[in-house]
C-alpha positions as CSV (number, residue, x, y, z in Angstrom):
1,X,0.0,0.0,0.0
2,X,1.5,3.3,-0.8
3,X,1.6,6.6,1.6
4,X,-1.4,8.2,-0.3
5,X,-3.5,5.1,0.2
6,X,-2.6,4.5,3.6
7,X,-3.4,7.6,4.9
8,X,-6.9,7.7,2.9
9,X,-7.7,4.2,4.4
10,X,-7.3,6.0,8.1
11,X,-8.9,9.0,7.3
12,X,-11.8,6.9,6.0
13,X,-11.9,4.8,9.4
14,X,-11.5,8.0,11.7
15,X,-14.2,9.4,9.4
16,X,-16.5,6.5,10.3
17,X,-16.3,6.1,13.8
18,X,-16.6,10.6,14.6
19,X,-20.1,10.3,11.9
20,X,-21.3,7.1,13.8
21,X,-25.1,8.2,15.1
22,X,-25.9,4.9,16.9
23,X,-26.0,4.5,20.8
24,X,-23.1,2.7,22.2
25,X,-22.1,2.1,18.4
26,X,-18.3,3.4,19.2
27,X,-17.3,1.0,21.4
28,X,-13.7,1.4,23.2
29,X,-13.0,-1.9,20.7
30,X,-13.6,0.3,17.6
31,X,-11.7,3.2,19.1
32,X,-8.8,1.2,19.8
33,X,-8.4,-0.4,16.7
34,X,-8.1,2.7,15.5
35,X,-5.7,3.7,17.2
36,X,-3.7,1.1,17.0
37,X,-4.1,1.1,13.1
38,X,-2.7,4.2,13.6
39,X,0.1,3.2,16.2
40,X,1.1,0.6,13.1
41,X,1.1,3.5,10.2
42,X,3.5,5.8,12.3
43,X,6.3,3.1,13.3
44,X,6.5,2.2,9.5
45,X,5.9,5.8,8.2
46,X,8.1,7.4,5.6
47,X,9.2,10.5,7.7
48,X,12.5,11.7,9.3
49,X,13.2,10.3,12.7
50,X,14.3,12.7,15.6
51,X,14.8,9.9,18.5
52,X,16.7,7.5,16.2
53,X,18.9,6.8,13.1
54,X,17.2,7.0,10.3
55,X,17.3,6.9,6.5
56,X,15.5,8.7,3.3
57,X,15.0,7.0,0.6
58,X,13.9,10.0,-1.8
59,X,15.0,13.2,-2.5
60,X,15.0,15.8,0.4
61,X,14.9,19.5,0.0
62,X,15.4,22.2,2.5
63,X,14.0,25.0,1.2
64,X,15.8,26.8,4.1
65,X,19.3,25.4,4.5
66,X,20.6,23.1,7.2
67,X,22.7,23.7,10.1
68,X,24.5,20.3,10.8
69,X,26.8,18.8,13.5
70,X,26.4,19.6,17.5
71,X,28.6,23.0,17.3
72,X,26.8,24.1,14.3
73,X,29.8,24.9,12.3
74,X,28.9,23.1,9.4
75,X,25.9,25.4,7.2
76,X,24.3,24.4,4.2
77,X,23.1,27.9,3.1
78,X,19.8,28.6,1.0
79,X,22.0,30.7,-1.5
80,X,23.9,27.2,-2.5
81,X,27.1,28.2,-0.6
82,X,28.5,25.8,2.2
83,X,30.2,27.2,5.6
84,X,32.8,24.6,7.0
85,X,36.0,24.3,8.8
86,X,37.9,21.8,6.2
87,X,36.9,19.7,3.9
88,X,38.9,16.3,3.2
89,X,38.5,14.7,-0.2
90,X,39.1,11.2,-0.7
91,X,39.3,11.2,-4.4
92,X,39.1,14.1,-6.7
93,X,37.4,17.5,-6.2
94,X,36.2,19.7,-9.5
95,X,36.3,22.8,-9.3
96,X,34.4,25.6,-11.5
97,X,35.4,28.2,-9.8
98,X,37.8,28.1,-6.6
99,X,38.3,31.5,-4.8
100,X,41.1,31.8,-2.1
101,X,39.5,34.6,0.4
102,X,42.8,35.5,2.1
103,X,46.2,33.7,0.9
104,X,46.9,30.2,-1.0
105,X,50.8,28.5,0.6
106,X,52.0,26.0,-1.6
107,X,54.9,24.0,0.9
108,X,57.9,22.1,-0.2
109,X,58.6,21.7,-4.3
110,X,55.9,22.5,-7.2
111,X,56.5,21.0,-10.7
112,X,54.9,21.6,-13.9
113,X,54.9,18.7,-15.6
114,X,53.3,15.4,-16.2
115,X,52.1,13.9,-12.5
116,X,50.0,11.1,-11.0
117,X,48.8,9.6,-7.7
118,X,50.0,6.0,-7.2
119,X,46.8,3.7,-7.1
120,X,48.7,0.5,-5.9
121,X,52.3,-0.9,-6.4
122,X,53.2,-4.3,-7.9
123,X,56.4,-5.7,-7.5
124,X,56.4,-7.8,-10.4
125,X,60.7,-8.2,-10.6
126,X,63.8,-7.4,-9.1
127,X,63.9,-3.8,-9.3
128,X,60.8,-3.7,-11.7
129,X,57.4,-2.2,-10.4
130,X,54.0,-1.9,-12.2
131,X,52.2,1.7,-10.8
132,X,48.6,1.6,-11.3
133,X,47.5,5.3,-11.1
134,X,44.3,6.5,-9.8
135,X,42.0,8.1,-12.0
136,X,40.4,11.3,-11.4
137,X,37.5,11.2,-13.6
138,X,36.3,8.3,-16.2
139,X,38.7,9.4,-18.9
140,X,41.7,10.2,-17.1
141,X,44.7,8.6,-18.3
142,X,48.4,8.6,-17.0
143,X,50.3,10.9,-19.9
144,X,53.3,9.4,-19.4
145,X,55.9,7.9,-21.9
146,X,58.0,4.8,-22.3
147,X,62.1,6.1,-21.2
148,X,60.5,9.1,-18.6
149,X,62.3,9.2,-15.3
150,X,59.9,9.2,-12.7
151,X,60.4,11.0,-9.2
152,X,58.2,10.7,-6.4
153,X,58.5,12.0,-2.8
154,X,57.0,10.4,-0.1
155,X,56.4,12.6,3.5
156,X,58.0,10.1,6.5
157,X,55.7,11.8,9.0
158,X,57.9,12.6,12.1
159,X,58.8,15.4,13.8
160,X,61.6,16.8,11.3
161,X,58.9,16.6,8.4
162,X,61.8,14.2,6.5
163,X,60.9,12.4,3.2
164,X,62.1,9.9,0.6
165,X,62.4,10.1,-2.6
166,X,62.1,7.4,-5.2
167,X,63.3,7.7,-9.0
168,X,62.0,5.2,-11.7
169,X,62.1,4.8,-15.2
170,X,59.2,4.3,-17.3
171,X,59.4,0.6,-19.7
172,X,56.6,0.7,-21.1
173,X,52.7,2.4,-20.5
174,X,49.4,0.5,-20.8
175,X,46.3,3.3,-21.2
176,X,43.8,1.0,-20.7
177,X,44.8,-0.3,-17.1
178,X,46.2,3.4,-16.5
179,X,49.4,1.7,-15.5
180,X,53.1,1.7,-16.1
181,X,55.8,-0.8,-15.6
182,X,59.0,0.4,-14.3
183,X,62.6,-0.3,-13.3
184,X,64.1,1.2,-10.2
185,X,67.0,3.6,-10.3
186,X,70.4,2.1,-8.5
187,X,70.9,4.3,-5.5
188,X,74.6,5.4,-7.2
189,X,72.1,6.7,-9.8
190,X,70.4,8.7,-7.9
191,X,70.8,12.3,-5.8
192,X,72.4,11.5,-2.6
193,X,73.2,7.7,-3.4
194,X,69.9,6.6,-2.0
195,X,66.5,5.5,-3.5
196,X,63.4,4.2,-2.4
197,X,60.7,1.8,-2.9
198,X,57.6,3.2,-4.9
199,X,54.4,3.1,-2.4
200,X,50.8,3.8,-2.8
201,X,48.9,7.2,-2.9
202,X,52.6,8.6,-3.7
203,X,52.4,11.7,-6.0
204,X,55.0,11.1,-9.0
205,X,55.9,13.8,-11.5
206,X,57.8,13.6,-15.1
207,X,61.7,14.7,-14.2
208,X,63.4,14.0,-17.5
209,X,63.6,11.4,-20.6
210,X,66.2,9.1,-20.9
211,X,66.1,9.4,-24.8
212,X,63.2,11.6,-26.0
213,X,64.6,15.0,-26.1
214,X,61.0,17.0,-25.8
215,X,60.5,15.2,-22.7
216,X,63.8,16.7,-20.8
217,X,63.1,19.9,-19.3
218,X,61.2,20.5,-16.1
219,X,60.4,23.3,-14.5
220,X,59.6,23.8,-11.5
221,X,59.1,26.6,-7.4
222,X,60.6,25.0,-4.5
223,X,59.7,27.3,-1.2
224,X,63.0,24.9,0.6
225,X,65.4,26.5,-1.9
226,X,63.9,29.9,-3.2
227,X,63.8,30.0,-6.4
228,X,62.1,29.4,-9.4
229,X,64.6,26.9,-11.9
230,X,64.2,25.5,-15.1
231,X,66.5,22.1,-16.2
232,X,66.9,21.3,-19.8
233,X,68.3,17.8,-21.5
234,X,67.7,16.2,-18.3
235,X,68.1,12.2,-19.0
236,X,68.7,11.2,-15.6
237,X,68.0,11.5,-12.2
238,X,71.1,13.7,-11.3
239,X,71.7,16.8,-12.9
240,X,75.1,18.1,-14.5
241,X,76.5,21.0,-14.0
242,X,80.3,20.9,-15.3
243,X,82.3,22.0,-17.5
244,X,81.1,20.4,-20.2
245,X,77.8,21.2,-19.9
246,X,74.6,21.9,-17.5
247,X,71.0,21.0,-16.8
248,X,70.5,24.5,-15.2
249,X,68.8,26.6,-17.8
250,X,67.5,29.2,-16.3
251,X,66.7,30.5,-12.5
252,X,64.5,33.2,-10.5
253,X,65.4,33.8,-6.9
254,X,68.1,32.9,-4.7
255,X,71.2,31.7,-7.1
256,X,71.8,27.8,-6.8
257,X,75.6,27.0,-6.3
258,X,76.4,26.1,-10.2
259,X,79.4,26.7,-12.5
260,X,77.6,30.3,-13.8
261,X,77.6,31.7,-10.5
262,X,79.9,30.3,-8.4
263,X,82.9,32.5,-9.8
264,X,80.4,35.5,-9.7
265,X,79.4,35.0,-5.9
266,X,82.7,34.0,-5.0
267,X,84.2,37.6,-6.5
268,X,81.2,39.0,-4.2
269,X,79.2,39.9,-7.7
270,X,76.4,38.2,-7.0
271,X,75.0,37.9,-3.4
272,X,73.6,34.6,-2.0
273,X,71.0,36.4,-0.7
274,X,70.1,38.7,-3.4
275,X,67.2,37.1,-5.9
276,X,68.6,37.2,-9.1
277,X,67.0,36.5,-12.9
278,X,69.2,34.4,-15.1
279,X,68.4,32.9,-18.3
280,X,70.0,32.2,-22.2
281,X,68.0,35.1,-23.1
282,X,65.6,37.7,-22.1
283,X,62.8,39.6,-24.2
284,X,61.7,42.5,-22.9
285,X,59.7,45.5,-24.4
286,X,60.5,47.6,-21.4
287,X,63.6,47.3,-19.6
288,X,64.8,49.4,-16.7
289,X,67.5,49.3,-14.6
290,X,67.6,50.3,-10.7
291,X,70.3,49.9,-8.2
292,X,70.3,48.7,-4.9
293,X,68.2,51.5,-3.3
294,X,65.5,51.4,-6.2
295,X,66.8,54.3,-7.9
296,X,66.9,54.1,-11.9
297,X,70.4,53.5,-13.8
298,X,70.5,55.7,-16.6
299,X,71.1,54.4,-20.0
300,X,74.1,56.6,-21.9
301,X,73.0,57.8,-25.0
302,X,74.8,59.1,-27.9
303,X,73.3,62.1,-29.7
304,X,76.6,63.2,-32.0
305,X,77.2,67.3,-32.8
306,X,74.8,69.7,-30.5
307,X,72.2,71.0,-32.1
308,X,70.1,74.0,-30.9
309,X,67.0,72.5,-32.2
310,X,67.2,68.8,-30.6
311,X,65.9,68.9,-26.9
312,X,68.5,66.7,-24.4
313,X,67.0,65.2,-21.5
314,X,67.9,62.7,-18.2
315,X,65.2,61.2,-17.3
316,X,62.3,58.9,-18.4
317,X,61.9,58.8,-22.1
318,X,58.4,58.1,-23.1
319,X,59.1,57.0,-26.3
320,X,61.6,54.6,-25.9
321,X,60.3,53.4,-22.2
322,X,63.5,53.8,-20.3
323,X,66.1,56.2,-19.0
324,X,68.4,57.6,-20.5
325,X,70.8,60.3,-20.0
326,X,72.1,62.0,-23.7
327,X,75.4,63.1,-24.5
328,X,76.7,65.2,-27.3
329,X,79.9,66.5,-28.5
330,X,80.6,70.3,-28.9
331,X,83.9,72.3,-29.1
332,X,86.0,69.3,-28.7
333,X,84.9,68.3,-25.6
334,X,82.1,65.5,-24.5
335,X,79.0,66.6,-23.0
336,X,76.5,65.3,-20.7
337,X,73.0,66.5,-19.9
338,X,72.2,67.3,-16.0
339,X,68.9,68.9,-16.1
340,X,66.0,66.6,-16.8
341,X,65.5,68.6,-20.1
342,X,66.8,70.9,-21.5
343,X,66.8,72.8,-25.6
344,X,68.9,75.5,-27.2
345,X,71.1,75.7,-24.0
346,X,74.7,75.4,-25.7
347,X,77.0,73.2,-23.7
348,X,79.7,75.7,-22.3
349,X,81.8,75.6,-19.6
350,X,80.3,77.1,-16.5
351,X,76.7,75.8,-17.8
352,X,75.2,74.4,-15.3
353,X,72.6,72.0,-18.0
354,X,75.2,70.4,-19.1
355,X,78.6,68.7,-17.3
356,X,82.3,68.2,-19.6
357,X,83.4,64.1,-19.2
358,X,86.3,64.5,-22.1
359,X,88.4,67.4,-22.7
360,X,86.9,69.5,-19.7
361,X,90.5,69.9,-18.4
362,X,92.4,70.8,-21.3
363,X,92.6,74.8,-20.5
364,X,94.7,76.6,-22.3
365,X,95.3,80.4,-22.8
366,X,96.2,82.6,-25.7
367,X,98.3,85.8,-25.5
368,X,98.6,87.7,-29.0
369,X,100.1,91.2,-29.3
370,X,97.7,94.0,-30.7
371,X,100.7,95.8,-31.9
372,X,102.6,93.0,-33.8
373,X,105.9,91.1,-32.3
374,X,108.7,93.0,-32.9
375,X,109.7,96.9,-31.4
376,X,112.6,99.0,-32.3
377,X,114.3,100.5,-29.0
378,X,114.0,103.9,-28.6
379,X,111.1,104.3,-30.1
380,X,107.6,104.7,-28.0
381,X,104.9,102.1,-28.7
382,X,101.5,100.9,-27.2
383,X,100.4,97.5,-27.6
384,X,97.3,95.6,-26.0
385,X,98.4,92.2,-24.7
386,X,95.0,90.1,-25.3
387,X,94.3,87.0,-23.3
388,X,91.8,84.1,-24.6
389,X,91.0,81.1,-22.7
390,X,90.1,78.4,-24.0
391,X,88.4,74.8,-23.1
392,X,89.6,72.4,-25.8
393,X,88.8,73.9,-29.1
394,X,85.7,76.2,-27.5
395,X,86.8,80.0,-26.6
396,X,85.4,81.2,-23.1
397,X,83.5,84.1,-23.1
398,X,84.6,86.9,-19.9
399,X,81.3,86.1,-18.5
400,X,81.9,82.4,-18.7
401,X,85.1,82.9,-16.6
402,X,82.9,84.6,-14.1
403,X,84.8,84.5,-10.4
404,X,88.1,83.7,-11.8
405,X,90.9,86.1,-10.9
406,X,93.5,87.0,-13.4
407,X,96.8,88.0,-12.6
408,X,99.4,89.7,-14.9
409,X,103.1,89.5,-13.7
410,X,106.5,91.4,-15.6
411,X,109.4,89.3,-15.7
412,X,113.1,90.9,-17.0
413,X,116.7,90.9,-15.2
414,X,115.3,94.3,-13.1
415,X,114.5,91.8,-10.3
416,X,113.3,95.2,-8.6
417,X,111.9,97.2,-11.2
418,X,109.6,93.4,-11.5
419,X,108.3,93.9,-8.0
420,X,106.9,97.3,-8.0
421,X,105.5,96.7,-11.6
422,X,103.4,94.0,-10.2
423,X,102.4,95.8,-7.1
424,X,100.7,98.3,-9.3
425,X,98.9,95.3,-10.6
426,X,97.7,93.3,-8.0
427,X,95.3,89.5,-8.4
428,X,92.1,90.4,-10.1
429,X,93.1,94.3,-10.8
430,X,93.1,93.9,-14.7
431,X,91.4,92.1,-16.9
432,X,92.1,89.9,-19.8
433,X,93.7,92.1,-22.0
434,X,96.4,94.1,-21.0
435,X,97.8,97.7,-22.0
436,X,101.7,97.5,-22.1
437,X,103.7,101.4,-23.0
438,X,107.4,101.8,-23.7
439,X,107.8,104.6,-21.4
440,X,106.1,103.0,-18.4
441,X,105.9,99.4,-18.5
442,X,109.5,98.3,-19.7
443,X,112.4,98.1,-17.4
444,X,115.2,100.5,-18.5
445,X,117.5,97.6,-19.2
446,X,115.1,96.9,-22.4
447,X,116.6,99.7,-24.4
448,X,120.0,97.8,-24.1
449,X,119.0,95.3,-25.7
450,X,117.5,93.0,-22.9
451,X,114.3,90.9,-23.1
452,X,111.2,91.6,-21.2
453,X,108.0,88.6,-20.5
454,X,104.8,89.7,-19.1
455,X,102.9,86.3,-18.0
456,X,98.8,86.1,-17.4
457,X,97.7,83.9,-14.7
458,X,93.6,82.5,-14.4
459,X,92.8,81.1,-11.3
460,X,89.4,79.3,-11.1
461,X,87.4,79.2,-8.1
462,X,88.4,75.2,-8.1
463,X,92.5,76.4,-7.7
464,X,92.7,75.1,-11.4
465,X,95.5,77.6,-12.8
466,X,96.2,77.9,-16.5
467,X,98.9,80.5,-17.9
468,X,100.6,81.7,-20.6
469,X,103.4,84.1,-21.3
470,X,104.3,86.4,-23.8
471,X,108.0,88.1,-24.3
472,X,109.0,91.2,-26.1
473,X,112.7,91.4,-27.5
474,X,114.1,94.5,-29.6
C-alpha cells in the first residue's frame, strides 16, 4: 500500500467512527483499533526520525538550508554556498570556480609537468614495479611515456617533516589499465646515493627522458630553496653542472651553487641572498635598470654634434620606455646633460645644464700682441696684450670665466723694477687684456737690448690655474 493510500484508508476509518449516530455504536473496541491502526502506520511511516537513526529514501529538499553537526559549524546555506571548517577529499574535487578569500601557501617543491597519484604498487621483478595510477574522472589517463624518469616523494611523517624520494624509469605504458611498468633507479644513480621503494597514494611527477629529447626539461618553485629553476636535457636522475655542460637553464630567486655563478658569488658579484634572474635570453619591451636602493640606472645615449633644435633630456623617455641620459659633442669636448631637459642651452663651460666628461681639463690660454711682435728700442709704442681662454677647441666668453681672478706678472733681469711693476697690478686688478707702454711698462735695461715677459695667470674658483706668457725682445 502506498503513503497516499494509507493515509486515505485512516482517514476513512476515523471518518466512520466521529459520523457514527448509533447508541453505544463506538465502542472502546472500535476506538482502539483505531488507534492502534494508527500506532502501526506511524512506526512504518516514511518520515525523518528525531529519537533515532534513520534513512530517506527519496530526495529531500530544504527550502531553508541546514545547520549540521552539535557546534553548528557546518551550514548548508539557501543561497547554494556551504560554511565549514575543512573539507577532506578522498578522491578528486572539480572545481568551476575556486576562490582563495585571504592567501593560498604552496609547501615544499611545485612541478609543472606530467604527474599522477600512485593507485597501488606491484612488485612484479627485481627492481621492476607496475604503478597503477588512480584516475580522477572516467577518462583520465596517465600521460606518461616509455624512457620518462619518474620522481616521487613520499612525507616520513615525524617530527623533522623528512621524506624519501624514489626515481623510476618508465618501460613501457598500458592506457587501458592506467598503469606503467617500471625499473628502479640504482641508488649510485640517484641524488644523494639513495632510492626508495615506490608506495601507494605517492604523487610522482615527469623529471626527465632518458632518450626523447621533448621530454627533458622541467620546471619547476621549491619554497626549501627559493627559487624558481628551469632544467633542460635532463636524461637522468642527477643533474650536470660541469664543465662540459649543465642541466640549469635558467633560474628566479636565490642563485643555486652552479658553474655560472659560483665565480660571480665567490668575487662577491652576485649575493647569496640577493634574488637574481638568469636565463639564455631575455625579451623584454621595457627594460629598466635600478640599483640597490631602487633608484633608476640611466642608459648613456649618444646624440653626436649639438644642435640647438634637438631637446637633451635625463630622465624617463616616453618613447623609448626607459632612462636615458644624452650626450653630445661640442667644441671638442664631450658633453653630458644634467637637467632633466633641456633645448637651445649650448654646452659651455660654466653651464650648469650640461657637465664636460672628455676634454673638460684641457685649459689653455692665448696671448697675441695688438701691436705685432717685434719693437725698435727707442722708439715709443702701445700695444694691448690680449688673453683668450680656451676649453679644448671652445673659446670662453669673460662672462663664462665669471669668479676667476686674473693676474698679470712682468718678468726681465730688473728683479726690482719686476716687483713694484706688479704691485701696481695686484690678483684680479686687470682684466684679460692688458695695455703695455714703452715709457712705463718696460724696465730700462730693455733699451740695451734685454728681453722683457709679461705672463697672465687664471685662477678658477676650483685652484685650477692655467697661464701663458708672452715676451717682447728688440
Amino acid at each position: 500500500m502506498t503513503f497516499a493510500q494509507e493515509i486515505s484508508a485512516l482517514r476513512e476509518m476515523f471518518t466512520t467512527i466521529r459520523d457514527e449516530r448509533r447508541t453505544h455504536a463506538n465502542t472502546a473496541t472500535r476506538v482502539g483499533s483505531a488507534f492502534l491502526a494508527l500506532l502501526d502506520y506511524l512506526a512504518d511511516a516514511p518520515f525523518i526520525r528525531k529519537d533515532m537513526e534513520d534513512t530517506d529514501g527519496f530526495l529531500l529538499k530544504l527550502l531553508k538550508g541546514a545547520v549540521i553537526g552539535e557546534n553548528g559549524d557546518i551550514k548548508l546555506n539557501p543561497d547554494g554556498s556551504i560554511t565549514c571548517g575543512s573539507i577532506h577529499v578522498n578522491g578528486s574535487a572539480i572545481f568551476d570556480e575556486l576562490v582563495i578569500n585571504h592567501q593560498n601557501v604552496l609547501e615544499g617543491d611545485t612541478y609543472f609537468t606530467d604527474r599522477g597519484i600512485v593507485e597501488s604498487v606491484e612488485h612484479t621483478d627485481i627492481n621492476q614495479y607496475r604503478l597503477t595510477f588512480r584516475k580522477e574522472y572516467d577518462d583520465d589517463h596517465v600521460t606518461f611515456h616509455a624512457n620518462d624518469i619518474l620522481l616521487g616523494k613520499v612525507n616520513n611523517l615525524d617530527r623533522a617533516k623528512t621524506y624519501r624520494s624514489f626515481w623510476l624509469r618508465v618501460e613501457s605504458v598500458d592506457t587501458d589499465s592506467n598503469s606503467a611498468l617500471c625499473t628502479l633507479y640504482p641508488g649510485a644513480d640517484c641524488p644523494g646515493g639513495i632510492n626508495s621503494t615506490p608506495v601507494s597514494a605517492a604523487r610522482v611527477i615527469r623529471w626527465g627522458n632518458t632518450v626523447d629529447e621533448t621530454r627533458q626539461s622541467v620546471w619547476f618553485v621549491s619554497s626549501n630553496d627559493g627559487r624558481w629553476l628551469f632544467l633542460q636535457g635532463v636524461n637522468k636522475p642527477i643533474v650536470e653542472d660541469n664543465e662540459h655542460g649543465s642541466n640549469y637553464a635558467g633560474f628566479i630567486g636565490l642563485p643555486p651553487d652552479i658553474e655560472a655563478t659560483r665565480d660571480l658569488i665567490n668575487r662577491g658579484v652576485l649575493s647569496k641572498s640577493q634574488p637574481y634572474l638568469y636565463f639564455k635570453g631575455v625579451l623584454a619591451q621595457d627594460f629598466i635598470q635600478v640599483d640597490y636602493l631602487g633608484n633608476p640606472v640611466y642608459q648613456f645615449r649618444d646624440c653626436g654634434q649639438w644642435s640647438a633644435s634637438r631637446k637633451y633630456i635625463k630622465g624617463y623617455d616616453e618613447l623609448n620606455k626607459g632612462y636615458y641620459v644624452d650626450r653630445v659633442w661640442w667644441g671638442g669636448c664631450y658633453w653630458e646633460c644634467a637637467v632633466p631637459e633641456c633645448s637651445g642651452s649650448e654646452p659651455r663651460f660654466n653651464n650648469t645644464d650640461w657637465v664636460c666628461i672628455i676634454g673638460g681639463g684641457n685649459m689653455w690660454i692665448s696671448l697675441v700682441s695688438s701691436a705685432g711682435n717685434f719693437f725698435r728700442a727707442g722708439e715709443e709704442w702701445t700695444t694691448d696684450l690680449i688673453a683668450t681662454v680656451y676649453n679644448a677647441e671652445m673659446q670662453l666668453r669673460e662672462s663664462e670665466i665669471g669668479l676667476a681672478s686674473i693676474t698679470w706678472l712682468r718678468e726681465s733681469n730688473d728683479k726690482d723694477g719686476d716687483m713694484a711693476w706688479n704691485l701696481t697690478h695686484p690678483t684680479g686688478s686687470v682684466g684679460l687684456t692688458l695695455t703695455v707702454s714703452s715709457t712705463t711698462d718696460l724696465p730700462s735695461t730693455w733699451q740695451s737690448g734685454s728681453k722683457v715677459g709679461f705672463r697672465v695667470i687664471v685662477t678658477f674658483p676650483d685652484g685650477a690655474q692655467y697661464a701663458a706668457q708672452y715676451s717682447i725682445s728688440n
